[in-house]
C-alpha positions as CSV (number, residue, x, y, z in Angstrom):
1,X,172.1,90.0,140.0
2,X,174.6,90.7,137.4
3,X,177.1,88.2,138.4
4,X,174.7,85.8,139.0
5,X,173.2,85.9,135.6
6,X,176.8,85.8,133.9
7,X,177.3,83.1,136.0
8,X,174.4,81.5,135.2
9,X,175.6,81.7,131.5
10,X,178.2,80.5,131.2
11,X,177.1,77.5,133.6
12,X,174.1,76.3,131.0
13,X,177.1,76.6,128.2
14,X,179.6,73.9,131.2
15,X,176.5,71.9,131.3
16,X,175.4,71.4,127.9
17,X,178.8,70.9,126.7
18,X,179.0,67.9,129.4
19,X,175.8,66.4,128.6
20,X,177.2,66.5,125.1
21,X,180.1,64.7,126.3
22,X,178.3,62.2,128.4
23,X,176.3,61.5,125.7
24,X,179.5,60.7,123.5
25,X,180.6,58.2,126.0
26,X,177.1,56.8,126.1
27,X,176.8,56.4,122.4
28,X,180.4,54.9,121.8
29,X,180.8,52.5,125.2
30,X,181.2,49.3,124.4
31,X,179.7,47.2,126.9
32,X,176.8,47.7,129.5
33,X,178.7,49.1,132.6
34,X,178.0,52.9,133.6
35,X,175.1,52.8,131.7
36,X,173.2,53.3,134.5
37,X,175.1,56.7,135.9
38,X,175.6,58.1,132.9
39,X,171.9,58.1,132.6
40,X,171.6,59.9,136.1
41,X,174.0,62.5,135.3
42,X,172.6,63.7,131.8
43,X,169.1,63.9,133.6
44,X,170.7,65.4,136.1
45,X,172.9,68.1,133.7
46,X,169.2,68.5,131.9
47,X,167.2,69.8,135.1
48,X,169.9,72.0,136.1
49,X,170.4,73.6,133.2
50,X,166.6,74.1,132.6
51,X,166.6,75.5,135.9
52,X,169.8,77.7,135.0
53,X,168.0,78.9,131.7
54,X,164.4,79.6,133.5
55,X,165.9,81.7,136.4
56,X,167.9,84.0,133.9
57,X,164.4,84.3,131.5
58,X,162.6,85.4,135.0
59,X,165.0,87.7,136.4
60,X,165.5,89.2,132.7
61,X,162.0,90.0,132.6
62,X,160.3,89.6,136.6
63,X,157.5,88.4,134.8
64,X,155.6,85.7,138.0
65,X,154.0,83.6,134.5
66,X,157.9,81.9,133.7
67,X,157.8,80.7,137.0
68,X,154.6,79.1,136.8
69,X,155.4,77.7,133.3
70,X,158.8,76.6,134.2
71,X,157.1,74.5,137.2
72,X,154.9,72.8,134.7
73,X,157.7,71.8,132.3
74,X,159.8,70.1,134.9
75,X,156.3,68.4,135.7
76,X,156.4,67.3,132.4
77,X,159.8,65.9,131.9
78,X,160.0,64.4,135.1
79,X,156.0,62.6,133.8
80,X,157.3,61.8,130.9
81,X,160.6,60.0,132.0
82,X,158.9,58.2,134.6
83,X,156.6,57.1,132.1
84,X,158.7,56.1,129.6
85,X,161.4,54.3,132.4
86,X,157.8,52.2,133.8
87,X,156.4,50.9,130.7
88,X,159.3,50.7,128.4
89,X,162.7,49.8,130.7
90,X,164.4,48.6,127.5
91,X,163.9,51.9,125.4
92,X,167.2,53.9,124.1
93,X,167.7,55.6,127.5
94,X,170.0,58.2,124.8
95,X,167.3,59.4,122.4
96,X,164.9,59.6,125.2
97,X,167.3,62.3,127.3
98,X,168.3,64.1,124.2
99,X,164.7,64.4,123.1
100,X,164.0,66.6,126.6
101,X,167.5,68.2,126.0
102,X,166.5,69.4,123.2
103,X,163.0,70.3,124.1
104,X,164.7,72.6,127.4
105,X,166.6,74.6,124.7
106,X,163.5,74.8,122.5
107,X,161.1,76.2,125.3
108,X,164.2,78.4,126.6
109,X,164.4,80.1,123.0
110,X,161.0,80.2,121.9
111,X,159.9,82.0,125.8
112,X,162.8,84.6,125.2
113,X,160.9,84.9,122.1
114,X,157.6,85.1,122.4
115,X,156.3,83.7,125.8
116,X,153.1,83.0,124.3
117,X,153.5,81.0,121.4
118,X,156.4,79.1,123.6
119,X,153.4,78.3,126.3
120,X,151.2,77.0,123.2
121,X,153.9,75.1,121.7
122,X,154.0,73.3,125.2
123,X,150.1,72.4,125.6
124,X,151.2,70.6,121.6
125,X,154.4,68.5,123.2
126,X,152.8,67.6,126.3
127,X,149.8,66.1,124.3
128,X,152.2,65.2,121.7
129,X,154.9,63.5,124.6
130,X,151.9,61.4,126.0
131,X,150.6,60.4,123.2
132,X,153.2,58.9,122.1
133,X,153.6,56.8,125.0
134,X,151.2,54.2,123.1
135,X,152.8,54.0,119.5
136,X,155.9,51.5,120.5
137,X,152.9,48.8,122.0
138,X,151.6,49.4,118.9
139,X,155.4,48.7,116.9
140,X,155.6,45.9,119.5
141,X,152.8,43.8,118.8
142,X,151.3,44.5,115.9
143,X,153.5,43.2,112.4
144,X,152.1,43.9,109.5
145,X,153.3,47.5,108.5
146,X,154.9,45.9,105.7
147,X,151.8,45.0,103.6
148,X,150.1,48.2,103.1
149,X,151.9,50.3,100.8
150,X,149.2,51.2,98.3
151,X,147.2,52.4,101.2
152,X,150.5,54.7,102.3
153,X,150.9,56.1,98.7
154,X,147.3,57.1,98.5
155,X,147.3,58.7,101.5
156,X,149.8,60.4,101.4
157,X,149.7,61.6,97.9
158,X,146.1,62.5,98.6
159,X,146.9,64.7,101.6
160,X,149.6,66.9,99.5
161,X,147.4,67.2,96.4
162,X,144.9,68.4,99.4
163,X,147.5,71.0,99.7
164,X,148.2,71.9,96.1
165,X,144.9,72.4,95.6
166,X,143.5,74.3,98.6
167,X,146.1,74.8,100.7
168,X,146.7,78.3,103.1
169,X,149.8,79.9,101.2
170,X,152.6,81.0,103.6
171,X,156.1,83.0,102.7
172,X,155.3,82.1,98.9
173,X,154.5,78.1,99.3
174,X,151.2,76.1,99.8
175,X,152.1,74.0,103.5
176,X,148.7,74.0,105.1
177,X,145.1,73.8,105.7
178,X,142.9,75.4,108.4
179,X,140.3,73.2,110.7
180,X,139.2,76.4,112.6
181,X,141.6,78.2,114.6
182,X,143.8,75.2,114.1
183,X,146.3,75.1,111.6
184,X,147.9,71.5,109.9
185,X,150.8,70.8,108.0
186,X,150.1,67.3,106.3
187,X,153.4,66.9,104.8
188,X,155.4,66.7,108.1
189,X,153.0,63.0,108.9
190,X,153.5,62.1,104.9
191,X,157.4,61.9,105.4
192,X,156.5,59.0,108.1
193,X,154.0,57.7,105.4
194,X,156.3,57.8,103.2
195,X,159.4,56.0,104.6
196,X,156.8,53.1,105.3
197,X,155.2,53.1,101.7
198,X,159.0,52.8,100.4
199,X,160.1,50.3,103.2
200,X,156.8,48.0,102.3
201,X,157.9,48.3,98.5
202,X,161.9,47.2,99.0
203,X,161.3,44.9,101.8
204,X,162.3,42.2,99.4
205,X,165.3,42.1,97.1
206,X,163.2,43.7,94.1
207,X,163.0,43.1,90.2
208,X,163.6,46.6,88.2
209,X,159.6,46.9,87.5
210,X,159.4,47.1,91.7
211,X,162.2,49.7,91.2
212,X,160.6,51.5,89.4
213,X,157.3,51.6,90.8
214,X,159.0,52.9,94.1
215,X,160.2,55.1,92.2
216,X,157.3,56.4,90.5
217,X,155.4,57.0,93.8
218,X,158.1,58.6,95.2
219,X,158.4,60.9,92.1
220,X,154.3,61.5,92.4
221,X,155.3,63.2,96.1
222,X,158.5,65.1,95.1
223,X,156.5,66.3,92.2
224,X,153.1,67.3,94.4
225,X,155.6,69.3,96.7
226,X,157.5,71.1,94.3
227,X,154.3,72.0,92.6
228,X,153.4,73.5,96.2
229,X,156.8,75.1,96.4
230,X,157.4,73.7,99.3
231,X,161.1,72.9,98.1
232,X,162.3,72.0,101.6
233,X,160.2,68.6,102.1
234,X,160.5,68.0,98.3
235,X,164.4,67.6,99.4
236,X,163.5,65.5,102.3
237,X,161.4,63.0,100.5
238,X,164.3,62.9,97.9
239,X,167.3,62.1,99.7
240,X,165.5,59.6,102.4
241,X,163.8,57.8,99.3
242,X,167.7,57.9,97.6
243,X,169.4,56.5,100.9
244,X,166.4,54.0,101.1
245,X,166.7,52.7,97.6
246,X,170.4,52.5,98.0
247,X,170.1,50.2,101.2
248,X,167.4,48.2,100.2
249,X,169.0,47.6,96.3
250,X,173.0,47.7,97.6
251,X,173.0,49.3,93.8
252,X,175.1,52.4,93.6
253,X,173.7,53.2,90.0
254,X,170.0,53.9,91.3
255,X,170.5,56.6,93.3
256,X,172.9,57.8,91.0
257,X,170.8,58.0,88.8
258,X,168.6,59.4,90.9
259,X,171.1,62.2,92.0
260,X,171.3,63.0,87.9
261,X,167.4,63.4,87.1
262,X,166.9,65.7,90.6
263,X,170.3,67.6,89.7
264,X,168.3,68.1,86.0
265,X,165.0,68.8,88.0
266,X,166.7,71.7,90.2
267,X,168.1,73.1,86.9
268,X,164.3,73.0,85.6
269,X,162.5,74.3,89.0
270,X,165.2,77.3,88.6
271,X,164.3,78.0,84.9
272,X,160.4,77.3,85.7
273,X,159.1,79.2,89.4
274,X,160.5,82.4,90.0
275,X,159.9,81.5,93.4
276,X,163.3,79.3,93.3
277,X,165.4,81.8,91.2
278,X,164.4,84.1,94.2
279,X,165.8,82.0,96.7
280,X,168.5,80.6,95.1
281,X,169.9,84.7,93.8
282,X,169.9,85.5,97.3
283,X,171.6,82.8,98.6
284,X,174.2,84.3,96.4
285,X,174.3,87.3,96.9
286,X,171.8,88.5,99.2
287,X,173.6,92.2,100.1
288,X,172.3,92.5,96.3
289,X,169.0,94.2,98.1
290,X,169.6,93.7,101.8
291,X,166.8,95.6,102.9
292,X,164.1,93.1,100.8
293,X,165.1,89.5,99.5
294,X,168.4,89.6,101.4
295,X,167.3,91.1,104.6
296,X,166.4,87.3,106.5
297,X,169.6,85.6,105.9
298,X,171.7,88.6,106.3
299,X,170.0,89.0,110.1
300,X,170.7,85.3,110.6
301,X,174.0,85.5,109.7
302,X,175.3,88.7,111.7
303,X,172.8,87.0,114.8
304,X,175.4,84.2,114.6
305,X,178.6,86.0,114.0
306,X,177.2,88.7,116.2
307,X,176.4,86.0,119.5
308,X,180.3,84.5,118.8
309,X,180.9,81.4,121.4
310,X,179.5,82.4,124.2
311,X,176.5,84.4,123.2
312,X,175.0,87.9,124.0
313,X,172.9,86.1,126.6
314,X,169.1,86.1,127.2
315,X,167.2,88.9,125.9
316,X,170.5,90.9,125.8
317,X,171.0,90.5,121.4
318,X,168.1,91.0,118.9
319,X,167.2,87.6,118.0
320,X,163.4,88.8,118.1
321,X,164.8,91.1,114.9
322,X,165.5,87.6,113.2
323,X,162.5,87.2,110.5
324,X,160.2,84.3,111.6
325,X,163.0,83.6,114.4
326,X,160.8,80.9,116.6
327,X,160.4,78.7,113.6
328,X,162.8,78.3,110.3
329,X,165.3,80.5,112.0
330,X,165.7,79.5,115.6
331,X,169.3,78.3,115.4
332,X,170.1,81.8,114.6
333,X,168.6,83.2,118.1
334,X,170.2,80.2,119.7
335,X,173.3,81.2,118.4
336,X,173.1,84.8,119.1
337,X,172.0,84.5,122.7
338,X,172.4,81.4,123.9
339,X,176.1,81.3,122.3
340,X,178.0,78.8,119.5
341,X,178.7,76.4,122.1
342,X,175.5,76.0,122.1
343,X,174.3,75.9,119.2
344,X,177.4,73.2,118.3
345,X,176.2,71.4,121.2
346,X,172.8,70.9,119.6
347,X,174.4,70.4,116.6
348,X,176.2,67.2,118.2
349,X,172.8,66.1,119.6
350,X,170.9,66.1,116.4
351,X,173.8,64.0,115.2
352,X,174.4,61.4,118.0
353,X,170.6,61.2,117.4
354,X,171.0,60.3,113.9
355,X,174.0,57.8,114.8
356,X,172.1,56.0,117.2
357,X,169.5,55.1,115.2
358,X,171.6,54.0,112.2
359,X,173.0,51.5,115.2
360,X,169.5,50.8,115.5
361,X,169.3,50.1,112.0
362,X,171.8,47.9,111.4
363,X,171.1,45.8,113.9
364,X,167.4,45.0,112.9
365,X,167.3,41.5,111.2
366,X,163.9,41.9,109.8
367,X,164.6,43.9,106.3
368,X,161.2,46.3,106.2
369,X,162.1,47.2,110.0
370,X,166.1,47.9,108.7
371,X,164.5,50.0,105.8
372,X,161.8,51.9,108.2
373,X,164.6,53.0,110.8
374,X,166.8,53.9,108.4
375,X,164.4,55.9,106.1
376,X,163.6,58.1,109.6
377,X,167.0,58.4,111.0
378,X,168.0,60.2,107.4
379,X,164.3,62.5,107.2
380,X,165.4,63.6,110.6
381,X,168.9,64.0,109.7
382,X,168.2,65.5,105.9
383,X,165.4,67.8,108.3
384,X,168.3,69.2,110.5
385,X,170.7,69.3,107.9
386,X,168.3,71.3,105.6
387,X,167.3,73.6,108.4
388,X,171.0,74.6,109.5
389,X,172.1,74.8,106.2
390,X,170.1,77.4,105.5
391,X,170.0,79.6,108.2
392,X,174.0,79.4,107.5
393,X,174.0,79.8,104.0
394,X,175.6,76.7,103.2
395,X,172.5,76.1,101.0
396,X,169.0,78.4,100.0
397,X,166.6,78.6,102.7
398,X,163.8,76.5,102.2
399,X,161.7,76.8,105.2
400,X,162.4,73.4,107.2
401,X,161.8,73.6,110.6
402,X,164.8,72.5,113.4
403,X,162.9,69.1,115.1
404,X,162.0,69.9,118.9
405,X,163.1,73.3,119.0
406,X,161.4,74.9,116.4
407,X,158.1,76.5,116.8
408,X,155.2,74.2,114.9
409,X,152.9,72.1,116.2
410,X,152.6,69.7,113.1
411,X,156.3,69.3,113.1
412,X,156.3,68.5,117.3
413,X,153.7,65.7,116.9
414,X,155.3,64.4,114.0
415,X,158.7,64.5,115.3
416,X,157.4,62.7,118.2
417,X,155.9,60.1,116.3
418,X,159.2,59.6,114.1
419,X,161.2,58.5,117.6
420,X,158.3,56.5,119.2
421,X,158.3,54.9,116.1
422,X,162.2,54.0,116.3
423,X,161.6,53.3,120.0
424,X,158.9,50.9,119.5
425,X,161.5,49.1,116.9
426,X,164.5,49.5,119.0
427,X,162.2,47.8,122.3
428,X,161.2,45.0,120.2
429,X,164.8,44.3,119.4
430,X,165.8,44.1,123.0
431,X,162.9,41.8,123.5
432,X,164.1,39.4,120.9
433,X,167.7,39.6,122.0
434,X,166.5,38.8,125.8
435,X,164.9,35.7,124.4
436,X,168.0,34.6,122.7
């Protein structure tokens, strides 16, 4: 059994680091031919190394429930291709595979983790992954997303004063409210409102009093979040309304300017919450009380150093010592068991993600649609970066989930609904190219 699961191990770490590669050549080709196989093999490099993963979490633990569960996750992905191939043949083949890739390493972690919470987070991205299925007919037909952006604002502002005032406080920010047993995270659906509230705003080349109205709305949300200390989405909402302003204006001074008055609001949130000074003192220097403040990021960071390349493997380090592991600090347990090949890999995922949807972007004629896929390409991309920053100390930890991987529900259903939306844009271009 030993050499089977070392084996094993160092196969997922072969096969990732192909599909990685595949999905280079698949992002940079140049014309249409291989398209087709390169598809097979990265679904095919995706079952196996789900299988690879699933076998090593059974025989690790003997436990008859990870074979069940494993059986109905590859019902899943193989539903959710099929699906996906039938009613939308000209969706980005890419995103869709890296969406499962990404989801196998998330239910791989979060089942070495806590097998529970990992079975719960599936019942959310099978609902989620279904769902879905209806949003690009919705982005296909339907064209008036571009009119509504007092309706966006109000909403969305409404759902994160909701929060200020009467939201569930968790690790010393307001990010919730409870409907029963189940708990909701508005903000993670108010970055989608968001990007379409600015899109609808700049869809036209705009005067300085439209400017500055986008800019007052988008201040009203920064403001709302910080007030919540939920510093992590504040910095979300700030650099996708930034990048957004910046495309939409081709005028370097606003966000500029922008980048000056947040830089000056930083300095002020510092000097205001001791909440931030916290964070931002052990960022520093957290050995300064490593047993309290420092303790989180110093267990991320020796989880990472500790799991070097090719990881401790499966249940063999302590990424269950990680504080809140399955959720803000999952790229830590994937880099102490699953290895940093892996965690690069996913790394490289998130970011050919992010590159194909700027493609997408750019090649949208319509300017709301332009604005749209670029403001969610950069919240995913600002999300990922946020998320790895901190658990690396680049940056302070602000408690932003990794998308698809971390544990959440709110952030899964919302993450889905981010790259339907893209999707739905992306099949409509191919539509309007095929009638050319």
């Amino acid at each position: 059994m030993e050499l089977y699961l070392h084996a094993a191990r160092y196969g997922m770490i072969l096969m990732i680091l192909l599909y990685v590669l595949f999905t280079l050549f698949y992002l940079f080709k140049k014309n249409q031919s291989g398209f087709s196989m390169l598809n097979y093999l990265q679904r095919l490099l995706l079952f196996l190394y789900h299988a690879a993963g699933s076998s090593i979490l059974y025989l690790m633990t003997e436990n008859q429930t990870i074979l069940i569960f494993y059986a109905f996750q590859v019902l899943f992905f193989v539903a959710f291709l099929l699906f996906w191939r039938k009613l939308y043949p000209d969706s980005s083949k890419m995103l869709l595979n890296n969406v499962c890739m990404l989801l196998c390493v998330g239910f791989l972690i979060q089942s070495r983790l806590n097998l529970d919470k990992s079975i719960r987070q599936f019942v959310i991205v099978a609902v989620a992954g279904i769902g879905s299925l209806l949003i690009p007919w919705i982005i296909r037909y339907f064209r008036h997303f571009d009119i509504g952006w007092f309706l966006y604002s109000v909403v969305g502002i409404g759902l994160l004063g909701l929060i200020y005032v009467a939201g569930n406080t968790e690790y010393g920010a307001k990010l919730s409210f409870s409907i029963g047993s189940t708990t909701i995270q508005p903000s993670e659906f108010v970055k989608i409102l968001f990007v379409f509230c600015t899109a609808s705003l700049l869809r036209e080349r705009q005067s300085f009093k439209r400017v500055f109205l986008a800019t007052a709305i988008a201040g009203a949300h920064v403001l709302l979040l910080v007030l919540s200390r939920d510093l992590g989405t504040a910095l979300v909402f700030f650099l996708a309304y930034l990048a957004m302003l910046f495309v939409a204006t081709q005028k370097i001074r606003y966000p500029a300017l922008g980048m000056l008055a947040g830089s000056a609001a930083a300095v002020g949130a510092f000097h205001l919450f001791a909440h931030v000074q916290t964070r931002v003192e052990v960022w520093a220097d957290p050995f300064a009380d490593p047993l309290n403040s420092g303790y989180q990021i110093l267990q991320s960071l020796f989880a990472i150093t500790t799991g070097g390349f090719f990881g401790m493997g499966l249940y063999e380090g302590r990424a269950a010592a990680i504080p809140v592991a399955s959720k803000d600090f999952v790229f830590s347990a994937i880099s102490e068991e699953m290895g940093g090949l892996t965690a690069l890999a996913v790394v490289f995922l998130c970011v050919m993600n992010m590159l194909q949807m700027l493609r997408m972007s750019a090649r949208l004629s319509e300017r709301f649609e332009k604005i749209v896929v670029f403001g969610l390409a950069v919240v995913y991309a600002s999300q990922v970066l946020i998320n790895i920053g901190g658990v690396t100390k680049m940056i302070p930890s602000t408690g932003i989930t990794l998308p698809f991987i971390s544990y959440g529900g709110s952030s899964i259903l919302a993450t889905f609904i981010l790259f339907a939306i893209i999707q739905g844009y992306y099949i409509r271009l191919e539509d309007e190219e095929d009638e050319l």
